[in-house]
N, C-alpha and C positions, 0 to 999 in steps of 0.2 A: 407174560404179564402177571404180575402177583395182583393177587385181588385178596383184599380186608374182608373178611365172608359175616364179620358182625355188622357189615352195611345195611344186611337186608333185614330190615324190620316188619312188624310184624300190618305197619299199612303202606308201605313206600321204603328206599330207599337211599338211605342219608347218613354222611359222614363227613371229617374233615377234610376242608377242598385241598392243601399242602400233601397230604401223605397220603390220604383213602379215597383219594377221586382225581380224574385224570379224563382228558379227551380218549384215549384210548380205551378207559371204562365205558364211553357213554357211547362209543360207537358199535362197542359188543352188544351193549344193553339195546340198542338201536337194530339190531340186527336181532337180536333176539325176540324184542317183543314180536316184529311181523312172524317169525319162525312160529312162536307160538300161538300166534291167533290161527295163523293158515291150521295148525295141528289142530288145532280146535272148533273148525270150521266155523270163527267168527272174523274173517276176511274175503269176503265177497269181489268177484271180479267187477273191474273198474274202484271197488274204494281204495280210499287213502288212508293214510297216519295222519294224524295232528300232531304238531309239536310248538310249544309256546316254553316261556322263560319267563323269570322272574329278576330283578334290578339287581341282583348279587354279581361281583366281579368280575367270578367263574364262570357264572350263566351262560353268554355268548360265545365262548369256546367250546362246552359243553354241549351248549346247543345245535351247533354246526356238525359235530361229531357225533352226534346222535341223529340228525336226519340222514348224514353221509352214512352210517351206516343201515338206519332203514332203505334207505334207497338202493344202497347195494345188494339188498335181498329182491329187487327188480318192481318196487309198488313204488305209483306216487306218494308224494310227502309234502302236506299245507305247514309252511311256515304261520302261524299265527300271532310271533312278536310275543314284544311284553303285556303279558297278560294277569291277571289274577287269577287264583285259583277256581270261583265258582264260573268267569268266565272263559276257562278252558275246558272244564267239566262241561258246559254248553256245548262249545263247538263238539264236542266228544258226542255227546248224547242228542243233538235236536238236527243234526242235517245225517241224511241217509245215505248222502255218498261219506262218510267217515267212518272205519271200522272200530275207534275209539285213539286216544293217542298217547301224548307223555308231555309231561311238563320236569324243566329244569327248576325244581324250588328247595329251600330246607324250611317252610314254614317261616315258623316261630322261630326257630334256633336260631342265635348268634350268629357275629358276621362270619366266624369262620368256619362256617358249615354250606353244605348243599348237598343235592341229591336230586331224587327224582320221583315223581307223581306217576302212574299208569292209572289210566281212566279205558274202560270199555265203552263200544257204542252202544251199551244201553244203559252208560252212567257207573253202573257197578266197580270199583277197584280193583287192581289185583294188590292182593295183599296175601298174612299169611292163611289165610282160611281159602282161597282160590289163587291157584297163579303163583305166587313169588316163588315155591321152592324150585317150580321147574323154571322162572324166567332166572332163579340164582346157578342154578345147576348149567343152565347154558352161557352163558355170563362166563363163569366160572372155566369152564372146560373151551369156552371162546373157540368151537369148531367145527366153522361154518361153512358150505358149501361154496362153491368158486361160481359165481354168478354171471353171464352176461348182457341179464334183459335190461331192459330198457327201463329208467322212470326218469319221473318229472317233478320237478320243485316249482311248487308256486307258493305264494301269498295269498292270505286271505283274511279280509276284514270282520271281523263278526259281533261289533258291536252294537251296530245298527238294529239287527234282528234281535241281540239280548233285552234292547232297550222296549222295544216293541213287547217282547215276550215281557215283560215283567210290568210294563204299564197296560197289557192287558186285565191284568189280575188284579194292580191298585191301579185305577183311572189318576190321571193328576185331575178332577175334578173332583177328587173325593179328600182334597189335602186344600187346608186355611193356611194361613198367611202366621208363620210363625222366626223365632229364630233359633239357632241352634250351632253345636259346637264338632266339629269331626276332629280325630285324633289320628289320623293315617298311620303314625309311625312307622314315618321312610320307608312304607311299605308298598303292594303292590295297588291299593286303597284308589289312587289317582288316576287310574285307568278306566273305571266307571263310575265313581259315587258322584265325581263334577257335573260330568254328564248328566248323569239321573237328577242332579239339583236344579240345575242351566232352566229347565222348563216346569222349577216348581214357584212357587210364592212364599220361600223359603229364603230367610239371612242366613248366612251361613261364615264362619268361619273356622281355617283349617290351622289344625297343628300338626307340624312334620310331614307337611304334603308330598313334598320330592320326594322319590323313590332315592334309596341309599344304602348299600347293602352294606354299610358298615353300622349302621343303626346309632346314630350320634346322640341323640337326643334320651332316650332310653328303649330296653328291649321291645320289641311290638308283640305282647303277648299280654292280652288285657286280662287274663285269667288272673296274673299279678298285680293284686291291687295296687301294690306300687307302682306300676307304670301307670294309672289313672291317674296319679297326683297333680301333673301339671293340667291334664282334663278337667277336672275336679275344684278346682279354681279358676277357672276362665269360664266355665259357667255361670260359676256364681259373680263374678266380676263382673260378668257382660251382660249378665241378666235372663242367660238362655231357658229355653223352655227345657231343652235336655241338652246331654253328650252321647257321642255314639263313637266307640274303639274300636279299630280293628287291628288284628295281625298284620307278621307279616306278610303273607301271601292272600290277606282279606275273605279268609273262609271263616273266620269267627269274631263273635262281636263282644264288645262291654258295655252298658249303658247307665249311666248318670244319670240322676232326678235332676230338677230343678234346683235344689237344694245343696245339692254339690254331692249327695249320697251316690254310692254304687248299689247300682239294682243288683241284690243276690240270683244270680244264673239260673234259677227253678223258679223267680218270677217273672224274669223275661222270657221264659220259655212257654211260661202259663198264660202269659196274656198275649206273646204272639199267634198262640194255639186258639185262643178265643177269637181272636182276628182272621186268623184262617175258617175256624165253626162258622161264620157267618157268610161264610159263601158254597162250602161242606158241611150244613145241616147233619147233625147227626151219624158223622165221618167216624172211620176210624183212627184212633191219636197211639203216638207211641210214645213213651220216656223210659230213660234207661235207669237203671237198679241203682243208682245214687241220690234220686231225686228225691222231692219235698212232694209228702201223702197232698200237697194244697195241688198239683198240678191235677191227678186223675181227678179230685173232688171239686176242681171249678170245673173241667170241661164235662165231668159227668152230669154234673148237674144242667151244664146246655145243652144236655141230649146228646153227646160223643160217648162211643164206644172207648174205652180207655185197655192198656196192656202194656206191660213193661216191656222192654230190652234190652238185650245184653249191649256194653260199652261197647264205642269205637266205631269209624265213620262207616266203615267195612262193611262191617255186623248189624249195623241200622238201615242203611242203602238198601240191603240185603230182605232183611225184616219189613219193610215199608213196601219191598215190594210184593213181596209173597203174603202179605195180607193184604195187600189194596188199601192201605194207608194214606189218609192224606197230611198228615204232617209229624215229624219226629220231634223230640225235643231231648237233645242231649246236655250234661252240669259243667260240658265244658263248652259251651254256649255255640255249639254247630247247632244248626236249626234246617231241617230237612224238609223239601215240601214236593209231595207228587205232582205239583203243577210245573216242576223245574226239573222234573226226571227222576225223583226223587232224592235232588242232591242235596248242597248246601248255595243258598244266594241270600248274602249279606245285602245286598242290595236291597233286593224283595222285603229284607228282617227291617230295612230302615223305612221303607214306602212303609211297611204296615206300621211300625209305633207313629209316623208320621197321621195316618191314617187314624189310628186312635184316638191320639190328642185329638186331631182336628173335628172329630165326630161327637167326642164324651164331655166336651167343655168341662176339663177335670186336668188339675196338674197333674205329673207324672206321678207324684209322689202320693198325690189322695187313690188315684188306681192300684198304686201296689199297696197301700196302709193295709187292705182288708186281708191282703195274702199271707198278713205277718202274723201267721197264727201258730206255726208249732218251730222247733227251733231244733236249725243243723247242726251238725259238729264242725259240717268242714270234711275236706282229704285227707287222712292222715296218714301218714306213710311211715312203714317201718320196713330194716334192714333185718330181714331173717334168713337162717339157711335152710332147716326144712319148711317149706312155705307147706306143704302137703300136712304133715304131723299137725299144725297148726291150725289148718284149715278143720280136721278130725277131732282137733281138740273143744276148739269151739262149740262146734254142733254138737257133740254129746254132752257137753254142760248144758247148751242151754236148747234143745228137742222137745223135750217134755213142757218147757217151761212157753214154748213155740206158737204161736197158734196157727201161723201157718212158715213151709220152710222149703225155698225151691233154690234149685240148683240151676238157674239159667246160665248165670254168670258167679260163677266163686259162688259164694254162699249169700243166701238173702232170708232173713227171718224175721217175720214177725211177731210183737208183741203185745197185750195190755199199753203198754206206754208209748209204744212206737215202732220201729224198728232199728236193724242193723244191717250194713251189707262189709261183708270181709274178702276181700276178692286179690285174684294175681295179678298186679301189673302187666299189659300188652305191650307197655313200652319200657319199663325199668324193671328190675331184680328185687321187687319190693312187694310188700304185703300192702293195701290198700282199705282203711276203713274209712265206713260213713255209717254215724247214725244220726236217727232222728228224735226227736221227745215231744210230747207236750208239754213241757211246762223246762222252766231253764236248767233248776236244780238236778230235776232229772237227767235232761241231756248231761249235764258237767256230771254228775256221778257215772253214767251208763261208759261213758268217754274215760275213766279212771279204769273201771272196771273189766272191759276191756282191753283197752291198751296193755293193763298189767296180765292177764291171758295171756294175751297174744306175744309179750315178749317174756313170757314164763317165772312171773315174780309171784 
């Protein structure tokens, strides 16, 4: 079996379903993950694998071929269906007979992609910082011992207990009578958000609610502001008090004011981080090295601990738990909370702005006004070949001029005026900048100045 070895990325596994993915991939990769928890002493006698899917094509072959070959390494294997991603992270992480499991998804990506999620049972991913090289290496080398124990495939429903877990946290007694707009984007969105509505005092109306994995309607990836557009006016058309977008596989959100605006991603982070302070007094908050100086300065000021972190869902899981964290806030609107294993639950992200409104008697739009105090650049992504030289060049221009300059992730320095963060893509061949300013002219000169750096003009 030829295997495309640029599948393994650096959080998951994902390529095109025609040429780079195949049931006979998914049954190695099946067979591999049990090989390497057993290696790892994180598969305990009596647990299981979890395995769920996502509404793409391929999924359901993929996913058959992937329990069949877990199962042939001699463990039971929970079928758990079509799931969303924060709802398979669950199953992974909150029952103790499951030693963690895999989902068939490609996120965000277009229809003609898929791949696969690996979740451990205490939430954390394999990715490239734990796990991937050796679950690619077995994969790859596909040369697996001749088995003939015995396992068992069942089903298992686990929505019932998500719902419970997450209305422990927001009571539906703590949510008014309002209306609102969901943006599913044919994605995996319809597997819980109905459900979670069904018992609120919530209007609600959905766009692109079927699951579709050809994605007809536009990409389900609300980071692009373009795919808010048709969100964006049905708000304001209907009169909603907000919008809420999700991906495809509904592990990250976008949110709409009242006014038809898209919340910038460091103020939805900031005020659902406030929402969490109010039940973790004085908690520790995390946000990663791209964000807006307004998130650690409102939750500092409610008494939270604040400290950066490096990007990527991996690296945050990770960090969240090794400090005893209670909630993360990532600029590509994953929102992570120790009350959920420290995962991500979109779900959880819509109870609490629901929660907010219904508490602040304040449109969406007057809550973020006051956040709007210093001003982003944005991602900016550039194609360079030595990304390293680059990195070097940077910092000796501007060290002296620094006032403070850490290396968590790529390069992160501060300024007088703000900062900068210049860092390597975990996912593309690209240099990544973000700065921030106070005042506009600054940002747009810092943003020149820069960029012409960093591509050597």
């Amino acid at each position: 079996m030829q295997i495309a070895k640029n599948i393994f990325k650096a959080y998951d596994i994902r390529g095109l379903s025609a040429t780079e993915l195949s049931p006979e991939l998914a049954y190695s990769l099946g067979r591999a993950f049990v090989v390497f928890l057993r290696k790892h002493d994180l598969l305990k006698p009596g647990q299981a694998v979890v395995v769920g899917r996502d509404m793409r094509g391929t999924s359901p072959s993929l996913q058959q071929a992937l329990m069949q070959g877990a199962g042939d390494e001699g463990i039971d294997v929970v079928d758990i269906g079509l799931v969303s991603t924060p709802l398979f992270n669950f199953a992974c992480a909150n029952y103790p007979e499951h030693a963690g499991g895999v989902m068939v998804t490609a996120s965000h990506n277009p229809a003609q992609y898929n791949g696969f999620k690996m979740t451990l049972g205490n939430g954390l991913p394999i990715g490239e910082a734990y796990g991937m090289g050796e679950i690619k290496e077995l994969v790859v080398n596909s040369d697996f011992d001749y088995t003939d124990k015995e396992s068992f495939f069942s089903k298992k429903e686990v929505l019932g207990d998500y719902l419970k877990k997450i209305f422990g946290i927001v009571p539906p007694a703590t949510i008014a009578p309002m209306k609102i707009v969901i943006d599913a984007g044919n994605g995996m969105a319809k597997v819980t958000i109905p459900e979670v509505l069904k018992s609120l005092p919530v209007e609600v109306e959905y766009l692109y609610l079927e699951p579709d994995g050809n994605f007809p309607n536009h990409e389900a990836n609300p980071l692009k502001v373009e795919t808010l557009v048709d969100l964006q006016k049905e708000v304001v058309d209907t009169g909603a008090d907000f919008g809420f977008a999700l991906d495809g596989d509904a592990d990250r959100i976008g949110l709409v004011d009242e006014k038809g605006n898209v919340v910038d991603a460091s103020f939805v982070g900031a005020l659902v981080g406030l929402e969490v302070l109010r039940t973790h007094p004085r908690a520790k908050m995390l946000y990663d090295v791209r964000s807006s100086m307004i998130i650690p300065e409102v939750w500092q000021a409610q008494g939270a601990t604040t400290d950066m972190c490096k990007v990527g869902h991996a690296n945050i899981k990770k960090a969240l738990k090794e400090v005893g964290g209670a909630y993360a806030s990532e600029l590509s609107l994953h929102l992570y909370y120790h009350d959920m294993s420290d995962v991500e639950s979109t779900d959880l992200s819509l109870l609490y702005v629901l929660q907010m409104l219904s508490r602040e008697n304040k449109t969406l739009s007057q809550l973020v006004a006051p956040l709007q105090k210093y001003f982003h650049s944005g991602e900016i992504n550039f194609e360079i070949e030595d990304k390293a030289e680059v990195m070097k060049k940077v910092e000796e221009k501007y060290k002296a001029e620094a006032e403070e300059v850490s290396h968590l992730d790529g390069l992160w320095m501060k300024f007088a005026w703000g900062w900068t963060s210049v860092r390597l893509s975990n996912t593309e061949p690209v240099v990544r900048l973000n700065l921030e300013a106070k005042d506009a002219q600054t940002m747009g000169e810092k943003v020149e100045e820069f960029s012409a750096l960093i591509m050597g003009k």
